[in-house]
DRENLUMDREN-12113 format. One record per residue (C-alpha): y, z, x; residue number from 1. Coordinates in steps of 0.25 Angstrom, whole numbers. Example, Ala and Ser with C-alpha at 12.3 -4.5 7.8 and 13.67 -1.06 7.14 Angstrom:
// DRENLUMDREN-12113
pt north = -18; up = 31; east = 49; pos = 1 .
pt north = -4; up = 29; east = 55; pos = 2 .
//
This chain:
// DRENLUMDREN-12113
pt north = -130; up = 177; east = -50; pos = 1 .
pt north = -117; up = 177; east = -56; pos = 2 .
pt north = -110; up = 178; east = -42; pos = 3 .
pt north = -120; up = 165; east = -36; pos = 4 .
pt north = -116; up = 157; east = -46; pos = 5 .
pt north = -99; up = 159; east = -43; pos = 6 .
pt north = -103; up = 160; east = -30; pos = 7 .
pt north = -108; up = 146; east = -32; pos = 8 .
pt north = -98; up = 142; east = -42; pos = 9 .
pt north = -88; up = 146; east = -28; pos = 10 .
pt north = -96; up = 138; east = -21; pos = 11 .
pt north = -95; up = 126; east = -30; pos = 12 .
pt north = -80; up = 127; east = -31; pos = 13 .
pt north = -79; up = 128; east = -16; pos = 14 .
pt north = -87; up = 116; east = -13; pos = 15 .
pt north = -79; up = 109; east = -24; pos = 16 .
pt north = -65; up = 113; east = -16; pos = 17 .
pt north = -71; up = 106; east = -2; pos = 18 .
pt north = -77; up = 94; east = -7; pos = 19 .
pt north = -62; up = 92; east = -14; pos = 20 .
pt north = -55; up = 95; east = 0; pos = 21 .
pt north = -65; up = 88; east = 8; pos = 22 .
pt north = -60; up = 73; east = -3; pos = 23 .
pt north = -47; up = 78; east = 0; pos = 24 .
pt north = -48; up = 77; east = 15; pos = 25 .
pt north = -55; up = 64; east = 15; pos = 26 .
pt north = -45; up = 58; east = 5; pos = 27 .
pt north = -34; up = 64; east = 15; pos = 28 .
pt north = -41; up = 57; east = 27; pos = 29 .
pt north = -42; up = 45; east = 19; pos = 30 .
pt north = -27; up = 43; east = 19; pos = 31 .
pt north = -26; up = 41; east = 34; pos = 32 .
pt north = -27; up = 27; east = 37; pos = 33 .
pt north = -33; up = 18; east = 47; pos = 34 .
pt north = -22; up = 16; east = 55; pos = 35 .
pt north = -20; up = 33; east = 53; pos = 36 .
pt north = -7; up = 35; east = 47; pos = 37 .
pt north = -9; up = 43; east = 33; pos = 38 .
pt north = -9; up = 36; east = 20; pos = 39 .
pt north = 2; up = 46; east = 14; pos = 40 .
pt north = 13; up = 36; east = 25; pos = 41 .
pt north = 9; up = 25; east = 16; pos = 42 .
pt north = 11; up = 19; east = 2; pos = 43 .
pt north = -1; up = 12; east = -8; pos = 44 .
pt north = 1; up = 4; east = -18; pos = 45 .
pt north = -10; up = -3; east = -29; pos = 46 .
pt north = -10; up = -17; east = -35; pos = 47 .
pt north = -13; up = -16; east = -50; pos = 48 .
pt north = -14; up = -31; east = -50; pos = 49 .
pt north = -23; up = -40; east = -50; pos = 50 .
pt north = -34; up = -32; east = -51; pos = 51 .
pt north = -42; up = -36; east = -41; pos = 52 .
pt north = -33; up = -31; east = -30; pos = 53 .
pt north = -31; up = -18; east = -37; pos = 54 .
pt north = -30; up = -8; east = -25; pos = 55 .
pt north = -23; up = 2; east = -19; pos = 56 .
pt north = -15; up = -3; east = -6; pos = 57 .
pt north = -9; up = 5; east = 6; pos = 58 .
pt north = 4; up = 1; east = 13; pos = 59 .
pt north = 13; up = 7; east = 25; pos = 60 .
pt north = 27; up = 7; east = 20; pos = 61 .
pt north = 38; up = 2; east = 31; pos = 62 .
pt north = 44; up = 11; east = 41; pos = 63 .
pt north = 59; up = 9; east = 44; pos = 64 .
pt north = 62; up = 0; east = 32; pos = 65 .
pt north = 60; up = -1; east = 18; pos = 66 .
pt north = 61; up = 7; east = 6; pos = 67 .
pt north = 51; up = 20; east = 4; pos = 68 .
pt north = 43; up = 17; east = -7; pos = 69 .
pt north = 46; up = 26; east = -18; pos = 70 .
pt north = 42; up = 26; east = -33; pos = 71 .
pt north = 32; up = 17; east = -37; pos = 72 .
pt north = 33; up = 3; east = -41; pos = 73 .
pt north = 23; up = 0; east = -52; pos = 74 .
pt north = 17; up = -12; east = -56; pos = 75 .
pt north = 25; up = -21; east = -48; pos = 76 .
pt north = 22; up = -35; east = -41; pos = 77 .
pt north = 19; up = -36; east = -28; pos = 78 .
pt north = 22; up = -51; east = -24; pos = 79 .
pt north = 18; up = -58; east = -9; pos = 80 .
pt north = 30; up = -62; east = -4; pos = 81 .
pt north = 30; up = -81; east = -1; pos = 82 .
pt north = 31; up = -83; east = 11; pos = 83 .
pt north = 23; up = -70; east = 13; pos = 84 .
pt north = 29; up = -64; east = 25; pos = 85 .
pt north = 41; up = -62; east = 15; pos = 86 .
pt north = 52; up = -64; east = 27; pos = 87 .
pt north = 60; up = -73; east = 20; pos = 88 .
pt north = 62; up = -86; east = 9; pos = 89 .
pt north = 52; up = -80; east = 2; pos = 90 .
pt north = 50; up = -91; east = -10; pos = 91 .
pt north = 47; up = -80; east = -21; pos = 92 .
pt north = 58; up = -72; east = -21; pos = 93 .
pt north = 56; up = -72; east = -36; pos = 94 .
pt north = 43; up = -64; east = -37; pos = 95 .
pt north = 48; up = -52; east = -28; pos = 96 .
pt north = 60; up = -46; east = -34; pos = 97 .
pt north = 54; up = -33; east = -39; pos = 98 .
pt north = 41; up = -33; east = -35; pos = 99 .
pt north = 33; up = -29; east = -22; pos = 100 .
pt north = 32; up = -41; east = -11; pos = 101 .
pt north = 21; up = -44; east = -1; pos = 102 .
pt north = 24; up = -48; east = 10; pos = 103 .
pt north = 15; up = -49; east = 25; pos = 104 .
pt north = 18; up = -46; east = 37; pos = 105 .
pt north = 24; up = -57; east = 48; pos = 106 .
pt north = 36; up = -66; east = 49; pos = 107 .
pt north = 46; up = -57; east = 49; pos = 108 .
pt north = 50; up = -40; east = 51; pos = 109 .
pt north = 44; up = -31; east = 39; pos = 110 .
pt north = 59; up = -28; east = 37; pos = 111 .
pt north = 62; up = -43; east = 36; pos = 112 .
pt north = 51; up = -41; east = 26; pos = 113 .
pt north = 56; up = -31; east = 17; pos = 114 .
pt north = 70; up = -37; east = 18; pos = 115 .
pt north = 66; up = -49; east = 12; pos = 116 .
pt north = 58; up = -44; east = 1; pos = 117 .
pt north = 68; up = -35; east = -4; pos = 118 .
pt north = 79; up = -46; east = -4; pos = 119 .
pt north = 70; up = -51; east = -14; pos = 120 .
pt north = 70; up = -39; east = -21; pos = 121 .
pt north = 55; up = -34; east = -21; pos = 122 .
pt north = 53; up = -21; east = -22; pos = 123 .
pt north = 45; up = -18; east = -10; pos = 124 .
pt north = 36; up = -26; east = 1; pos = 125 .
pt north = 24; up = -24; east = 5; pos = 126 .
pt north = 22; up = -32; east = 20; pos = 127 .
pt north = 6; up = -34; east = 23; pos = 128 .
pt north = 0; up = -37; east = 36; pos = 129 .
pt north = -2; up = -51; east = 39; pos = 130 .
pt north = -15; up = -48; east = 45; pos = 131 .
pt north = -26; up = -49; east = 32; pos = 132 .
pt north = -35; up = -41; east = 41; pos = 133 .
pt north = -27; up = -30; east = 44; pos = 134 .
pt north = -32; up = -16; east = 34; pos = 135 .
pt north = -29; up = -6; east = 40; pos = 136 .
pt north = -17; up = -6; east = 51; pos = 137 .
pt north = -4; up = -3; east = 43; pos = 138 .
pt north = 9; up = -7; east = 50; pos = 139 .
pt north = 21; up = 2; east = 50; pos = 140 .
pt north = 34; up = -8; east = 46; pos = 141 .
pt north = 44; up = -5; east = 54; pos = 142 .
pt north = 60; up = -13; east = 54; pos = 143 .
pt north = 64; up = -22; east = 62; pos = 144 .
pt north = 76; up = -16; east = 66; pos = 145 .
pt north = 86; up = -26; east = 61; pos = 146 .
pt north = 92; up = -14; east = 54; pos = 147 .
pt north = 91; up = -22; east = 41; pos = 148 .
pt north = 85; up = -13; east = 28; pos = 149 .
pt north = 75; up = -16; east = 16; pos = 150 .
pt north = 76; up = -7; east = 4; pos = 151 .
pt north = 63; up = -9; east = 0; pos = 152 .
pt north = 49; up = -3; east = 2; pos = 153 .
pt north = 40; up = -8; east = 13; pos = 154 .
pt north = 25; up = -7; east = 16; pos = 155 .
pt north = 15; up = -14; east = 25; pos = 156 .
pt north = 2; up = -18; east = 20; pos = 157 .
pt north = -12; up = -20; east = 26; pos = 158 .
pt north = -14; up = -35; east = 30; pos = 159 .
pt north = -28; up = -33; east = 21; pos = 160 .
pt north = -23; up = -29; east = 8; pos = 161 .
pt north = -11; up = -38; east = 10; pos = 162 .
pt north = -21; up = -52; east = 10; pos = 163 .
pt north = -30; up = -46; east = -1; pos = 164 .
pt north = -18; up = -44; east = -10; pos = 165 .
pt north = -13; up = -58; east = -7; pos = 166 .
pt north = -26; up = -64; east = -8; pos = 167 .
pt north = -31; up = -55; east = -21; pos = 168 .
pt north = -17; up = -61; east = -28; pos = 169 .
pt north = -19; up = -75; east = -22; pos = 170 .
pt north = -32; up = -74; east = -28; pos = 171 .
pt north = -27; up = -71; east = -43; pos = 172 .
pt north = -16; up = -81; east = -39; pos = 173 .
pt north = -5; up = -71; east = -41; pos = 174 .
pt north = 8; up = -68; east = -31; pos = 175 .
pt north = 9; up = -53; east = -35; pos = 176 .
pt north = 1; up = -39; east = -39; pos = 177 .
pt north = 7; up = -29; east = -47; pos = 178 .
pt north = 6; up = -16; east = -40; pos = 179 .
pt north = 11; up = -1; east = -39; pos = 180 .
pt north = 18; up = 4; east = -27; pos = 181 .
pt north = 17; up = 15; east = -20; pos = 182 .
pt north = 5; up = 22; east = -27; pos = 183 .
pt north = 2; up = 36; east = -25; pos = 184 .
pt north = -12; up = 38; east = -20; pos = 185 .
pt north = -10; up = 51; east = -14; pos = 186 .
pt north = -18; up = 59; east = -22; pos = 187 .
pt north = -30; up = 48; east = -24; pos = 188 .
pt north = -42; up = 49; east = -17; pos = 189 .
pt north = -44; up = 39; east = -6; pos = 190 .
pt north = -57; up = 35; east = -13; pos = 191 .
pt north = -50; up = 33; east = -28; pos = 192 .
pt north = -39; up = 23; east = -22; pos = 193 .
pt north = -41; up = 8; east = -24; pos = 194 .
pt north = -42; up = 3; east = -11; pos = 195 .
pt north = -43; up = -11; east = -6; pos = 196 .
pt north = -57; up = -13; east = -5; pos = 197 .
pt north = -55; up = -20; east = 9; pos = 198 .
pt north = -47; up = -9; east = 16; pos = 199 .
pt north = -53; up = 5; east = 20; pos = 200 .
pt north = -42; up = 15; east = 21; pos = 201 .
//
């Protein structure tokens, strides 16, 4: 009697140890994306506020240009740019110094982009698709090869989340979220992230 019941006990503990692996591997196939480039090549960040856009958001960080992004930047803005492409004469300079800027895709060179924004003294952009439809295709950023240099971080966002954070601030009347960047979500369950509810990733 004694060794069935710590031969079920084994058992038990066994099936325990696969179930555990078998979440592991779906959370590990989880961080492959629709355009199949792993998740681990890419940077999240999550908006604290307003609440109603509270989510967890992927982004791409440039290739060629740009600062890496490295410790993380806590309850900071994160302002769209006017005019919004954010290629020049942008009208409030003001509001950027020190925060992360929004700006969209279009008008002029991602590196034009990052130049700009950094001569206003923003932390970091973030540069979404000018396609509102767009929710799964990430573009890789590349320089223009004007030899010119920006010093700070670069990411490119998807079209989708880029219209639903304009239009969820546009909504509170507000120009600005406050947000935390990069966020570490290597060790959360794909299932426990907040994701944007009209993105699947």
């Amino acid at each position: 009697m004694r060794k069935r019941r710590a031969l079920l006990r084994c058992l038990s503990h066994t099936t325990s140890v696969l179930l555990a692996y078998c979440c592991v591997l779906v959370d590990l196939a989880n961080l492959v994306s629709a355009d199949g480039k792993l998740l681990k090549e890419d940077i999240f960040f999550e908006i604290l506020e307003p609440e109603s856009l509270r989510y967890t958001f992927r982004l791409r960080p440039a290739h060629e240009f740009g600062a890496s992004f490295g410790s993380q930047l806590s309850n900071v803005g994160l302002v769209l740019s006017e005019p919004l492409q954010g290629c020049a004469s942008l009208v409030n300079r003001l509001e950027l110094r020190h925060n992360v800027v929004l700006v969209e895709r279009g008008g002029c060179s991602f590196l034009t982009k990052c130049v700009e924004v950094r001569r206003q003294g923003a932390l970091a952009v973030i540069v979404a698709d000018s396609d509102p439809g767009n929710d799964d295709q990430y573009v890789d950023m590349m320089d223009d090869s004007t030899r010119r240099n920006c010093s700070i971080p670069a990411a490119f966002l998807l079209g989708k989340d880029g219209y639903m954070i304009r239009r969820g601030l546009e909504a509170h009347g507000l120009h600005r979220a406050l947000i935390n960047i990069p966020v570490n979500v290597s060790g959360v369950p794909a299932h426990r992230l907040r994701q944007p509810p009209w993105l699947v990733w």
